[in-house]
Structure formats: structure tokens, C-alpha cells
PyMOL Python script that loads the backbone (N, CA, C, O; Angstrom):
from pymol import cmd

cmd.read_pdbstr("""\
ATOM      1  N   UNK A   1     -19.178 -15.145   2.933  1.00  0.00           N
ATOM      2  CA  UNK A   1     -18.934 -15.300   1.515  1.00  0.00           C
ATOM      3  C   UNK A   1     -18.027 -14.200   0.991  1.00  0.00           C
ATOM      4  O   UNK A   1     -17.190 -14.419   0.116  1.00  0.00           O
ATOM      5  N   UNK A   2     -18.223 -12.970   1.567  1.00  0.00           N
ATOM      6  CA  UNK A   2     -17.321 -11.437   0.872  1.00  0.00           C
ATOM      7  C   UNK A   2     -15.660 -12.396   1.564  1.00  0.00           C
ATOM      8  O   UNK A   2     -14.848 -12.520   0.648  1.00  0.00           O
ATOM      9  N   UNK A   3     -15.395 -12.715   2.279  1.00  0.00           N
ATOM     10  CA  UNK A   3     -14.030 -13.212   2.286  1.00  0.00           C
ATOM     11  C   UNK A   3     -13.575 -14.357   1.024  1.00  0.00           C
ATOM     12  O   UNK A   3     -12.519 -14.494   0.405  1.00  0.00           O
ATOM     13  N   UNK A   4     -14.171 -14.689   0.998  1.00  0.00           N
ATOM     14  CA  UNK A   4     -13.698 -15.776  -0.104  1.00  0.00           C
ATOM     15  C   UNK A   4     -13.753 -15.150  -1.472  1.00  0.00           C
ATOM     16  O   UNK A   4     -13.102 -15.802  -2.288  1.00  0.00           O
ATOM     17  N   UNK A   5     -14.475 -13.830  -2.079  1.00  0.00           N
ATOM     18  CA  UNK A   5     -14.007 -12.855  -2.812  1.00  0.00           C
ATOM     19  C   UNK A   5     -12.606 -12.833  -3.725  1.00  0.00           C
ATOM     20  O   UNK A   5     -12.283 -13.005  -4.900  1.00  0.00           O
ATOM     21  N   UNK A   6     -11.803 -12.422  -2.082  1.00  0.00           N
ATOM     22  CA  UNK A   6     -10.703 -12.410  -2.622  1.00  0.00           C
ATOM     23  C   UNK A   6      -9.495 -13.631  -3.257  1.00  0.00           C
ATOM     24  O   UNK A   6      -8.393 -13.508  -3.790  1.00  0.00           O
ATOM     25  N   UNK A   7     -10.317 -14.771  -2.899  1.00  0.00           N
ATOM     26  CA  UNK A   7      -9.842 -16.152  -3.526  1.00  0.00           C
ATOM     27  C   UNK A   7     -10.408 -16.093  -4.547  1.00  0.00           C
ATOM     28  O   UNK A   7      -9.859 -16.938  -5.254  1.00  0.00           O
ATOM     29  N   UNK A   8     -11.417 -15.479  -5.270  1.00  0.00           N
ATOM     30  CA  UNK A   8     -11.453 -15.138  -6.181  1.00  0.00           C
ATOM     31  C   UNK A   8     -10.846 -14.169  -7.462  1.00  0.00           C
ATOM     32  O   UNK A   8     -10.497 -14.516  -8.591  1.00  0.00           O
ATOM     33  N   UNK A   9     -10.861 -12.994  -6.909  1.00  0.00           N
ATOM     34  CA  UNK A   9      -9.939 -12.303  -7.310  1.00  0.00           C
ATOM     35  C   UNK A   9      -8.356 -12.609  -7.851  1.00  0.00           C
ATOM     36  O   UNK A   9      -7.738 -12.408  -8.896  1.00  0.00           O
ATOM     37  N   UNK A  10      -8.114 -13.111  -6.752  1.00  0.00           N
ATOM     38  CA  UNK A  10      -6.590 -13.784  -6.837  1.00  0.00           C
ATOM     39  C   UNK A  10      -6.143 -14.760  -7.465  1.00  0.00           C
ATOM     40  O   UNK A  10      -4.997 -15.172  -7.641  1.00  0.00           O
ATOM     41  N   UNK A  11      -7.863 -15.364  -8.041  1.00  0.00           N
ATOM     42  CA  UNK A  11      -7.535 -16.785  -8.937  1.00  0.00           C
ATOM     43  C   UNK A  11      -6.752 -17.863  -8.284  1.00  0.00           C
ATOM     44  O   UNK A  11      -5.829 -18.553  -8.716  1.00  0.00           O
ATOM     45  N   UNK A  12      -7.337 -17.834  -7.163  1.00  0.00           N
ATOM     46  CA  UNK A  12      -7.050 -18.890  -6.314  1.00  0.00           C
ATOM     47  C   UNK A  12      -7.953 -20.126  -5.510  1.00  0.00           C
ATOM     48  O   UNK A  12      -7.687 -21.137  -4.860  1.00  0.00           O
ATOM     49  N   UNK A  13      -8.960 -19.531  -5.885  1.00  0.00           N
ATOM     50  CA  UNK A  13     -10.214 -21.033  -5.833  1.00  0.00           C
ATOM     51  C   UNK A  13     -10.322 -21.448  -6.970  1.00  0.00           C
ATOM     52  O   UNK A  13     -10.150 -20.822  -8.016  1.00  0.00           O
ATOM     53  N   UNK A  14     -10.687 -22.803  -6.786  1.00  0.00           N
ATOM     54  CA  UNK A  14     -11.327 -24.000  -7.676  1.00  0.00           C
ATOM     55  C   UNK A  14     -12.157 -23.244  -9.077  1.00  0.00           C
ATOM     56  O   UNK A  14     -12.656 -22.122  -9.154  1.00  0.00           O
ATOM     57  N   UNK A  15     -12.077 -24.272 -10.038  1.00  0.00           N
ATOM     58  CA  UNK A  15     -12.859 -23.724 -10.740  1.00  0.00           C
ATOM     59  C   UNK A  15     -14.899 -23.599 -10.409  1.00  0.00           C
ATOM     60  O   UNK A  15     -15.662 -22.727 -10.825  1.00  0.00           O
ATOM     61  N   UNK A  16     -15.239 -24.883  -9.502  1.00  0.00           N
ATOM     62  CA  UNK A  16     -15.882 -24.923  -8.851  1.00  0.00           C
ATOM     63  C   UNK A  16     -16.786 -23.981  -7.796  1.00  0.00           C
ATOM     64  O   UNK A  16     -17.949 -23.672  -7.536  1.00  0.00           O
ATOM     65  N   UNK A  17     -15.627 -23.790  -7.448  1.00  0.00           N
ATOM     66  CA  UNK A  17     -15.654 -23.104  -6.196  1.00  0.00           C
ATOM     67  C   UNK A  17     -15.753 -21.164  -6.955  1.00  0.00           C
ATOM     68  O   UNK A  17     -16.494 -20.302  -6.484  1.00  0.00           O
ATOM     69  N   UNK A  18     -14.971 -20.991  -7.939  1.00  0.00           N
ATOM     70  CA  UNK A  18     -14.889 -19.630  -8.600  1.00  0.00           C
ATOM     71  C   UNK A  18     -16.422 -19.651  -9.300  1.00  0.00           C
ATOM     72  O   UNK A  18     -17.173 -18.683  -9.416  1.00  0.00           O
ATOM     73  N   UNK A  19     -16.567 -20.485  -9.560  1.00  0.00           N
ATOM     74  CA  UNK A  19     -18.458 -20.695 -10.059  1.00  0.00           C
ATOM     75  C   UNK A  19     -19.584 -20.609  -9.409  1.00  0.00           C
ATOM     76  O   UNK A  19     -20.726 -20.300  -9.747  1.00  0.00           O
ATOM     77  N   UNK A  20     -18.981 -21.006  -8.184  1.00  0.00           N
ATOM     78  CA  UNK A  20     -20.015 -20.693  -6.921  1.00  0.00           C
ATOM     79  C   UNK A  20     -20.564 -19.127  -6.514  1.00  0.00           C
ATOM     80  O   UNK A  20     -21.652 -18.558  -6.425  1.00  0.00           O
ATOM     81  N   UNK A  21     -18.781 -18.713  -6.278  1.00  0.00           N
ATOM     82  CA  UNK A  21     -18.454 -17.220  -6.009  1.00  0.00           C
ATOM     83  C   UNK A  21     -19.217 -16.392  -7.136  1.00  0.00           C
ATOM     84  O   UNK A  21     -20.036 -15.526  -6.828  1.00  0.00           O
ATOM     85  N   UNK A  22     -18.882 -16.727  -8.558  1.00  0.00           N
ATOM     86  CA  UNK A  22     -19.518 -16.026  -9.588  1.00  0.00           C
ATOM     87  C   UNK A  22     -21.176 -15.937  -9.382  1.00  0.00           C
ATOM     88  O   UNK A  22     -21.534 -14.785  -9.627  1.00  0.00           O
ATOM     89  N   UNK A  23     -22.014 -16.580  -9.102  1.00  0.00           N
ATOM     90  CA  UNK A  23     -22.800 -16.765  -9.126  1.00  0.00           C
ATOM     91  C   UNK A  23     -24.077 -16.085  -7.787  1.00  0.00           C
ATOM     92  O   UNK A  23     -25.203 -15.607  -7.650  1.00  0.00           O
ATOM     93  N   UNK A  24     -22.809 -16.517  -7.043  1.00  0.00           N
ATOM     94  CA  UNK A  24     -22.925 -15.486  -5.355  1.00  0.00           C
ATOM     95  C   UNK A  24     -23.109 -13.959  -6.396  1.00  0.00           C
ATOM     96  O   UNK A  24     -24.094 -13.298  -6.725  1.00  0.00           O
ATOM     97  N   UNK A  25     -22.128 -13.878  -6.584  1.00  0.00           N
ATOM     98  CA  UNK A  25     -21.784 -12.494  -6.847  1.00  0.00           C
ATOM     99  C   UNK A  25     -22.841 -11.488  -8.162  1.00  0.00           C
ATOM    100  O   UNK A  25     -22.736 -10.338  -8.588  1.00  0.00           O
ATOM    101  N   UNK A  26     -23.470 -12.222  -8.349  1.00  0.00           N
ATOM    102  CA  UNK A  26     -24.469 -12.049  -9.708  1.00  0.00           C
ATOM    103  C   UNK A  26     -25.558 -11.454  -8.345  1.00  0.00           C
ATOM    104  O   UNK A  26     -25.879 -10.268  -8.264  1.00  0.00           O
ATOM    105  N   UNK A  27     -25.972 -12.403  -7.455  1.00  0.00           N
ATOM    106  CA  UNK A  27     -27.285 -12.432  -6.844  1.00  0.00           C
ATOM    107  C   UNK A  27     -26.762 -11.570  -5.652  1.00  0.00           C
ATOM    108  O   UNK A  27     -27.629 -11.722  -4.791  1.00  0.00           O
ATOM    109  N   UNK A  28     -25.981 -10.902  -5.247  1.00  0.00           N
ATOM    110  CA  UNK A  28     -25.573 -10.129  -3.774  1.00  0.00           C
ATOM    111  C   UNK A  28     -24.949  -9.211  -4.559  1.00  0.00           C
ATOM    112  O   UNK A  28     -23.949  -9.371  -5.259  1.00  0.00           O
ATOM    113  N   UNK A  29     -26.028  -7.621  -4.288  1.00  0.00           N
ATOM    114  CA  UNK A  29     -25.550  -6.663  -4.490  1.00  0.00           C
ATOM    115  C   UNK A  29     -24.253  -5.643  -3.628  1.00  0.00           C
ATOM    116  O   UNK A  29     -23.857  -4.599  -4.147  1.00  0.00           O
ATOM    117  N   UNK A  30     -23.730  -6.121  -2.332  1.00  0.00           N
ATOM    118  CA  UNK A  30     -23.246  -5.679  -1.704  1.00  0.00           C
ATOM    119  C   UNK A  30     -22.027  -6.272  -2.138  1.00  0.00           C
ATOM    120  O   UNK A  30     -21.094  -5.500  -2.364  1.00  0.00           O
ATOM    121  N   UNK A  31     -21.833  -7.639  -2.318  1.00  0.00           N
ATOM    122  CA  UNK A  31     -20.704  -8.481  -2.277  1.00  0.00           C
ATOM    123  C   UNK A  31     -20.366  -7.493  -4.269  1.00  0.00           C
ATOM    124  O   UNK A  31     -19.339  -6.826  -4.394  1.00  0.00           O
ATOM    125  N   UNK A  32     -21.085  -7.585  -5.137  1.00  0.00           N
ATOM    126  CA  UNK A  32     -20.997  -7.146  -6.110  1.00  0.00           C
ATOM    127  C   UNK A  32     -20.031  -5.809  -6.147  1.00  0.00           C
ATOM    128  O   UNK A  32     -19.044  -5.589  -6.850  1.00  0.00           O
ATOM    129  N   UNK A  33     -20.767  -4.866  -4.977  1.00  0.00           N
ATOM    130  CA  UNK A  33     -20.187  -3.821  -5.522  1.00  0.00           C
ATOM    131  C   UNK A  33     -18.692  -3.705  -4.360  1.00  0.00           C
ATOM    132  O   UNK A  33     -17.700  -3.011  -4.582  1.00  0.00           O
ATOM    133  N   UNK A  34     -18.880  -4.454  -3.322  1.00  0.00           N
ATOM    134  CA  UNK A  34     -17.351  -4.562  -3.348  1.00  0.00           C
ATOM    135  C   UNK A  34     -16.339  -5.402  -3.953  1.00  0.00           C
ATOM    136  O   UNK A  34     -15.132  -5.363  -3.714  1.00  0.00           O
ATOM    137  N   UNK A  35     -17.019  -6.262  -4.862  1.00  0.00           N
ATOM    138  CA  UNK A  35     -16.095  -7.043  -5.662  1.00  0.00           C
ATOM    139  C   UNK A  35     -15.539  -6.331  -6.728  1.00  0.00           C
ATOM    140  O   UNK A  35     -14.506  -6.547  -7.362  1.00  0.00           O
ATOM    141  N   UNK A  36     -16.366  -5.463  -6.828  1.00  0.00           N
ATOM    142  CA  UNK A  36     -15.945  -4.417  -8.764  1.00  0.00           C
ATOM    143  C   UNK A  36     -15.128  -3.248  -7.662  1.00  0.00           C
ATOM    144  O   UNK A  36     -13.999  -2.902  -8.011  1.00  0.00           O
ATOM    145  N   UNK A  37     -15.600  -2.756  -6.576  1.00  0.00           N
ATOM    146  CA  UNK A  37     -14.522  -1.474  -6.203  1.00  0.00           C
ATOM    147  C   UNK A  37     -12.907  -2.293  -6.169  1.00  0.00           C
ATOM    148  O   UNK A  37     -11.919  -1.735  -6.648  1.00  0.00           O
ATOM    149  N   UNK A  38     -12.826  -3.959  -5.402  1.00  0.00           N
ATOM    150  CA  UNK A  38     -11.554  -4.343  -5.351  1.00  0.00           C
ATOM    151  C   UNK A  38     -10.887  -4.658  -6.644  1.00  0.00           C
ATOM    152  O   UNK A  38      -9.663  -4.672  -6.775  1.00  0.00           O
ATOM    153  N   UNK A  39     -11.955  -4.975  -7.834  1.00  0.00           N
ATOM    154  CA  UNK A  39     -11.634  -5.675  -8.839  1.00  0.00           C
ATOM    155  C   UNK A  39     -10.596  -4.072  -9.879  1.00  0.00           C
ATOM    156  O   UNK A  39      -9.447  -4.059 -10.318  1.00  0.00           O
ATOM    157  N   UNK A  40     -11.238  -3.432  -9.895  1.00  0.00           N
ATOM    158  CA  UNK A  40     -11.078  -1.556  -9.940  1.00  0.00           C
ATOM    159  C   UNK A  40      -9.578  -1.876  -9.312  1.00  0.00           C
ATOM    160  O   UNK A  40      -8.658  -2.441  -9.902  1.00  0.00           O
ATOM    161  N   UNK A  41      -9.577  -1.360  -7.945  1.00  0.00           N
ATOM    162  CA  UNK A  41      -7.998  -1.499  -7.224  1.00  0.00           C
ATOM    163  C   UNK A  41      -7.151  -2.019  -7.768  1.00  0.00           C
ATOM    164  O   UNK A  41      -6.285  -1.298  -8.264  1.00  0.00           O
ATOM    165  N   UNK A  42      -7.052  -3.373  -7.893  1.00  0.00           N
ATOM    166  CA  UNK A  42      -6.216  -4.051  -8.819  1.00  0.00           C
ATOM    167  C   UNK A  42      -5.849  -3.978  -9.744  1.00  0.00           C
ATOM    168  O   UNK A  42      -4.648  -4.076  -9.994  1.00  0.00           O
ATOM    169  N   UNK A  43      -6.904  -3.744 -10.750  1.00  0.00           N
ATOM    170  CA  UNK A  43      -6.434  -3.120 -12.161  1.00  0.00           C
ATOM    171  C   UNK A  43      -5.617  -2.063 -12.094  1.00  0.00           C
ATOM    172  O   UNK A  43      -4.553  -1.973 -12.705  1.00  0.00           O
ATOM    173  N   UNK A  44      -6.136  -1.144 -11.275  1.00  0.00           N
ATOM    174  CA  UNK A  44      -5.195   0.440 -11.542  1.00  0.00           C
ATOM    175  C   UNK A  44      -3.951   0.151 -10.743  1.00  0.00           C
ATOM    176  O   UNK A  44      -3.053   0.931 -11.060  1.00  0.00           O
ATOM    177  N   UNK A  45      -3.468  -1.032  -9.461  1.00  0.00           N
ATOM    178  CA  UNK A  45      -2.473  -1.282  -8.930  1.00  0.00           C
ATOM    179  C   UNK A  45      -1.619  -1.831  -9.993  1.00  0.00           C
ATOM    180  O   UNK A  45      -0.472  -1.427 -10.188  1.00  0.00           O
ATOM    181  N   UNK A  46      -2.114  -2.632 -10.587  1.00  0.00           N
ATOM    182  CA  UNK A  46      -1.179  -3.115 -11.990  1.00  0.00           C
ATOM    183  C   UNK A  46      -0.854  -2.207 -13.115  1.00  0.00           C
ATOM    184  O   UNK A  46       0.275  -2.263 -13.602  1.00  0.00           O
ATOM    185  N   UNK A  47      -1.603  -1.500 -13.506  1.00  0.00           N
ATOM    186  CA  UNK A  47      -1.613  -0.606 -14.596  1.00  0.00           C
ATOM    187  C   UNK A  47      -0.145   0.281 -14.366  1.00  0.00           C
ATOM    188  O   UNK A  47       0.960   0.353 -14.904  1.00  0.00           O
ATOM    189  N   UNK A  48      -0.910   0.933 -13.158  1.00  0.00           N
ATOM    190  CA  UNK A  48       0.027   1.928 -12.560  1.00  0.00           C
ATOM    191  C   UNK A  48       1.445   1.467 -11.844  1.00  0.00           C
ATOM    192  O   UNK A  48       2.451   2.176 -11.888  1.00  0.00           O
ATOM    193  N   UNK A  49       1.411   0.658 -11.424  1.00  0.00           N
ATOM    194  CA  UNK A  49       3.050   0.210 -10.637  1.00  0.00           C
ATOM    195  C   UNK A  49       3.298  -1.970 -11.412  1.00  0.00           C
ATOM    196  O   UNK A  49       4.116  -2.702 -10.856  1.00  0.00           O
ATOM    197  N   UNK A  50       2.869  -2.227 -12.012  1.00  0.00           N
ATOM    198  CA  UNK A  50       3.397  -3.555 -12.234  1.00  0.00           C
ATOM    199  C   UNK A  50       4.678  -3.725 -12.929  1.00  0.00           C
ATOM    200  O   UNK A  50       5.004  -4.892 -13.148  1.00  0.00           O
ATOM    201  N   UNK A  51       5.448  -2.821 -13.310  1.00  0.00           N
ATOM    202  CA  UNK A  51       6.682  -2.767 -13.903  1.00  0.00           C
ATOM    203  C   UNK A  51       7.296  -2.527 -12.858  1.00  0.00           C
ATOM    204  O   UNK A  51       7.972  -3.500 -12.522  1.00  0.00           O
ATOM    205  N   UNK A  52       7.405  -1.380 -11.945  1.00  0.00           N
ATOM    206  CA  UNK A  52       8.444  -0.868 -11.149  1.00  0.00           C
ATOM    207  C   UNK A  52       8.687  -2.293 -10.131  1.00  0.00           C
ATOM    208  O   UNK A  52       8.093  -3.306  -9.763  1.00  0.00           O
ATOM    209  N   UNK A  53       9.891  -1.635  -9.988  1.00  0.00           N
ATOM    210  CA  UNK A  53      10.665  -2.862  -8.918  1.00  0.00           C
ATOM    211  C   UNK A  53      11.478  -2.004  -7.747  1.00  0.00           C
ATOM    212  O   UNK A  53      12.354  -1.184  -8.023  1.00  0.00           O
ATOM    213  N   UNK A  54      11.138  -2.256  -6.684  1.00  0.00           N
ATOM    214  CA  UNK A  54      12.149  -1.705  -5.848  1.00  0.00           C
ATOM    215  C   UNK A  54      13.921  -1.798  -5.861  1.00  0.00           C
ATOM    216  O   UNK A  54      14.629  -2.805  -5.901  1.00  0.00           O
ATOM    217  N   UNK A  55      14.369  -0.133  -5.804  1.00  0.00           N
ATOM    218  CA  UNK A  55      15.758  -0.620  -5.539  1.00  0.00           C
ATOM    219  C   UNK A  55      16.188  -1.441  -4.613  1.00  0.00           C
ATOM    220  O   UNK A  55      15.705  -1.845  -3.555  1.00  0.00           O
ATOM    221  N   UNK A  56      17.889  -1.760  -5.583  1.00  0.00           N
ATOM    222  CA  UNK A  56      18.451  -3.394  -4.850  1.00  0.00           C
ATOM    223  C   UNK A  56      18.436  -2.431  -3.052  1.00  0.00           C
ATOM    224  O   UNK A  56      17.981  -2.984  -2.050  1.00  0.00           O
ATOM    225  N   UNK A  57      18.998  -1.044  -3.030  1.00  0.00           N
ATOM    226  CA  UNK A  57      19.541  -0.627  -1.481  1.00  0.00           C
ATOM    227  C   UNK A  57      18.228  -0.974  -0.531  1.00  0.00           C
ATOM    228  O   UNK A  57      18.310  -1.438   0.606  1.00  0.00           O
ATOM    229  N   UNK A  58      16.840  -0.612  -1.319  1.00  0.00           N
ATOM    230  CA  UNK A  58      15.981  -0.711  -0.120  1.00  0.00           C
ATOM    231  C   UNK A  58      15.637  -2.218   0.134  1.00  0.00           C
ATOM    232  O   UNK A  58      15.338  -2.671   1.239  1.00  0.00           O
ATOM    233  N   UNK A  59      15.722  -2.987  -1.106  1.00  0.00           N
ATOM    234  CA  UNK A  59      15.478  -4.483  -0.922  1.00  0.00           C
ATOM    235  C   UNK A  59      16.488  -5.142   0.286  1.00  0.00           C
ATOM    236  O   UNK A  59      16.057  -5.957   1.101  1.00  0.00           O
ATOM    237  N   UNK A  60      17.837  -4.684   0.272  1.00  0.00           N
ATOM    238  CA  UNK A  60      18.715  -4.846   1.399  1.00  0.00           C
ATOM    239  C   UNK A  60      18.341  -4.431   2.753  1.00  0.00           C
ATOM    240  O   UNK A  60      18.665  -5.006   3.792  1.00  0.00           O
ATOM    241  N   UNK A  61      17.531  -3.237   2.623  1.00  0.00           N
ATOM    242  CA  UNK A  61      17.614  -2.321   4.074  1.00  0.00           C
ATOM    243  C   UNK A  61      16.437  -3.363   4.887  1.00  0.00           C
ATOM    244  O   UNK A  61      16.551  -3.645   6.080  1.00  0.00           O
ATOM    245  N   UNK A  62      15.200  -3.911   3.928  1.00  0.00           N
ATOM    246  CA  UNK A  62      13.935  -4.477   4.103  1.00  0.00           C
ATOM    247  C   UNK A  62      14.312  -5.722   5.021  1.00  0.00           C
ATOM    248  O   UNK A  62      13.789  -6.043   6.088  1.00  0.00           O
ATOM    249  N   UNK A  63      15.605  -6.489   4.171  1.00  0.00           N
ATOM    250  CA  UNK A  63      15.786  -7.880   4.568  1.00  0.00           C
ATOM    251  C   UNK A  63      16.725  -7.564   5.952  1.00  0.00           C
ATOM    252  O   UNK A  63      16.651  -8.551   6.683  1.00  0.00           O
ATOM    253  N   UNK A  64      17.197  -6.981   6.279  1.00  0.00           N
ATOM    254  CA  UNK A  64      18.465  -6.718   7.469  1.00  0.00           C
ATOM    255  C   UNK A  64      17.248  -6.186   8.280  1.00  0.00           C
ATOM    256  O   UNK A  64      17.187  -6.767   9.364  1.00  0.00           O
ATOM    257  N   UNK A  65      16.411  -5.408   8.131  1.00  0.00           N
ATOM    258  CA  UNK A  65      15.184  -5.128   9.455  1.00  0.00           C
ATOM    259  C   UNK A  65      14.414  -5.930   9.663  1.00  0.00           C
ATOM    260  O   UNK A  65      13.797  -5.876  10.727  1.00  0.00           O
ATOM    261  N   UNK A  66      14.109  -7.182   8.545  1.00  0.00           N
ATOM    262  CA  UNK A  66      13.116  -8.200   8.758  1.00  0.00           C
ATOM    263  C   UNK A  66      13.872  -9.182   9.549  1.00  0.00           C
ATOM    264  O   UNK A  66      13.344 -10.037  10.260  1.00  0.00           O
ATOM    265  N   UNK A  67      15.117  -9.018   9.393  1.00  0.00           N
ATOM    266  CA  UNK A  67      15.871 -10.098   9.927  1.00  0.00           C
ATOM    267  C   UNK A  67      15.834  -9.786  11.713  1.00  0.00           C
ATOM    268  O   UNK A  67      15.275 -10.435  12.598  1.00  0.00           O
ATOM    269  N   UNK A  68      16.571  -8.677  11.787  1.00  0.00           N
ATOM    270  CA  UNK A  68      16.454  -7.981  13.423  1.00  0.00           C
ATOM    271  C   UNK A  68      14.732  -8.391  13.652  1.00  0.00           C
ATOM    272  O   UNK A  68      14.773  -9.457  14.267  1.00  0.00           O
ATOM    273  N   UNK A  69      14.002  -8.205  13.542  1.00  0.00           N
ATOM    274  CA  UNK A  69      12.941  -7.500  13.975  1.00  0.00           C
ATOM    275  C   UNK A  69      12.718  -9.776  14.519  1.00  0.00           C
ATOM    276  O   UNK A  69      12.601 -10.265  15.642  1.00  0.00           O
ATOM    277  N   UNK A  70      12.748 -10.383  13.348  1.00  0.00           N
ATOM    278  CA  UNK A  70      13.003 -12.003  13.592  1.00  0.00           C
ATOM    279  C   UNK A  70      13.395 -12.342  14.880  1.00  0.00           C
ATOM    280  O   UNK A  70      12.669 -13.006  15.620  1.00  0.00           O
ATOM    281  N   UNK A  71      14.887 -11.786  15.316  1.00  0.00           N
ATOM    282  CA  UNK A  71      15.561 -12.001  16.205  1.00  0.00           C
ATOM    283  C   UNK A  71      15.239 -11.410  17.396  1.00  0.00           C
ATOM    284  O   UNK A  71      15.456 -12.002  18.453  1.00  0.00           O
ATOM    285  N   UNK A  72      14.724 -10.264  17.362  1.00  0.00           N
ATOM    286  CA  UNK A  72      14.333  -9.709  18.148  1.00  0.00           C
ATOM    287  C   UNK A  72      12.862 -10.431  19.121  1.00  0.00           C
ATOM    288  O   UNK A  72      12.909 -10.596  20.340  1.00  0.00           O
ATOM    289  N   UNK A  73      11.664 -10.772  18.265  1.00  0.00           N
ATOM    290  CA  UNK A  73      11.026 -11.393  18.716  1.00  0.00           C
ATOM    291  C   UNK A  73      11.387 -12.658  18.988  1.00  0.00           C
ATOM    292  O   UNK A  73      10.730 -13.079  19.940  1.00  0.00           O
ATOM    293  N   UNK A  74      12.164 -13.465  18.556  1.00  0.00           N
ATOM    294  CA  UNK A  74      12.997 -14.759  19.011  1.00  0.00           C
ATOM    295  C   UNK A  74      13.534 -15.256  20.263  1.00  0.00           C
ATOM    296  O   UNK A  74      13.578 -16.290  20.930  1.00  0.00           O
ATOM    297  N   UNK A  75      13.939 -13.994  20.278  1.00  0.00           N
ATOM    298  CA  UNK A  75      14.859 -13.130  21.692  1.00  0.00           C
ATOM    299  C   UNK A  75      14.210 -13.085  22.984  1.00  0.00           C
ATOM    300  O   UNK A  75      14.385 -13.770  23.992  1.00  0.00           O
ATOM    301  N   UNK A  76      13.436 -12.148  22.739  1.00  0.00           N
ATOM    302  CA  UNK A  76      11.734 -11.981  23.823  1.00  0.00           C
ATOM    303  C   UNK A  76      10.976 -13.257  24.241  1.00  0.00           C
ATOM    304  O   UNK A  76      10.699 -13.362  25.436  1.00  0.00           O
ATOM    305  N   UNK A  77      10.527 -14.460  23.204  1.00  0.00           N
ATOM    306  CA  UNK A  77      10.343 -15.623  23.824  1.00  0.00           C
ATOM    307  C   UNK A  77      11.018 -16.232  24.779  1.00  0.00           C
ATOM    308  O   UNK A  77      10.412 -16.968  25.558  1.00  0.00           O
ATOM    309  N   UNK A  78      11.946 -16.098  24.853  1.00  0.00           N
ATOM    310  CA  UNK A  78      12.934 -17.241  25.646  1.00  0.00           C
ATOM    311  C   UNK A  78      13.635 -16.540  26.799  1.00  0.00           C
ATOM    312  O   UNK A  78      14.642 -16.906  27.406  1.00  0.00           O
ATOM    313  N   UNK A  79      12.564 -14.981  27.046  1.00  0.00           N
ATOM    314  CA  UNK A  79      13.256 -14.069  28.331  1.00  0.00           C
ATOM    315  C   UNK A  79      12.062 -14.517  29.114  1.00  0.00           C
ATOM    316  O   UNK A  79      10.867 -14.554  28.822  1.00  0.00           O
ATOM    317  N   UNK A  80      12.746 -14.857  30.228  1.00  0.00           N
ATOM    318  CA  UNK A  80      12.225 -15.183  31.804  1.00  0.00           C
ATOM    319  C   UNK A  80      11.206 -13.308  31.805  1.00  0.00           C
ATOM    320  O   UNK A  80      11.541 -12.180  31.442  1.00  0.00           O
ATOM    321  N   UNK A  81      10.418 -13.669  32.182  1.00  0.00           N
ATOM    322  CA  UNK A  81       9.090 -12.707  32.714  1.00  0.00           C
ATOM    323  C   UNK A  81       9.326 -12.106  33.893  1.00  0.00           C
ATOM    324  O   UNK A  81       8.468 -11.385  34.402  1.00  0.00           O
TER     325      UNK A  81
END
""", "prot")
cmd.dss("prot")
cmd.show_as("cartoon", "prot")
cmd.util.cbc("prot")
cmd.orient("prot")
């Protein structure tokens, strides 16, 4: 159940299904208090950085290493052992 949490969090289950979780989460003190430490995280991840945007240079540097790193493993499949 603590995995599906974060489909909660994320506002990404059912309303159903977020009713379930809510309700989990009322009666499981463990799932509780890691739901409020992640719920915590988030808030202060937004608070604190939801404006900033990475520069355009590193957004470039990100996509040209994601790209190699693509090719690279691409590469490795199709080498004889």
C-alpha cells in the first residue's frame, strides 16, 4: 500500500482509489508518517525551487549526453560477445 502513496501524492489515482489511500492512511500509522515526511518534501521542493529553470547551456549539455549515452547503449546491443 506505502507504494501507491505516491499515486497519491502525485494526484494520480482515481478519485476512488485516492479514497481508499486516504482512508488507508487515517488507519496506518507508519504509512501516515511517511506520507506527511513526503508530503513535507514536496512542499518545500516547490516552495523553494518551482520557479527556477535550468539554463538553456546545461539543458543542451543534458540532451547531447542523453543522446550519446542512447547510442552508446544501442551500440553495445548489437556487439557480438
Amino acid at each position: 500500500m506505502l507504494a501507491e502513496v505516491y499515486y497519491y501524492l502525485d494526484l494520480e489515482a482515481t478519485e476512488d482509489r485516492r479514497d481508499l489511500i486516504r482512508h488507508h492512511l487515517d488507519e496506518c500509522s507508519p504509512c501516515l508518517r511517511e506520507y506527511g515526511i513526503e508530503q513535507e518534501v514536496k512542499a518545500l521542493v516547490a516552495r523553494c525551487c518551482g520557479k527556477e529553470t535550468a539554463p538553456t547551456e546545461l539543458k543542451q549539455r543534458l540532451r547531447v549526453r542523453l543522446a550519446e549515452l542512447v547510442f552508446e547503449a544501442e551500440t553495445h546491443e548489437y556487439l557480438p560477445e
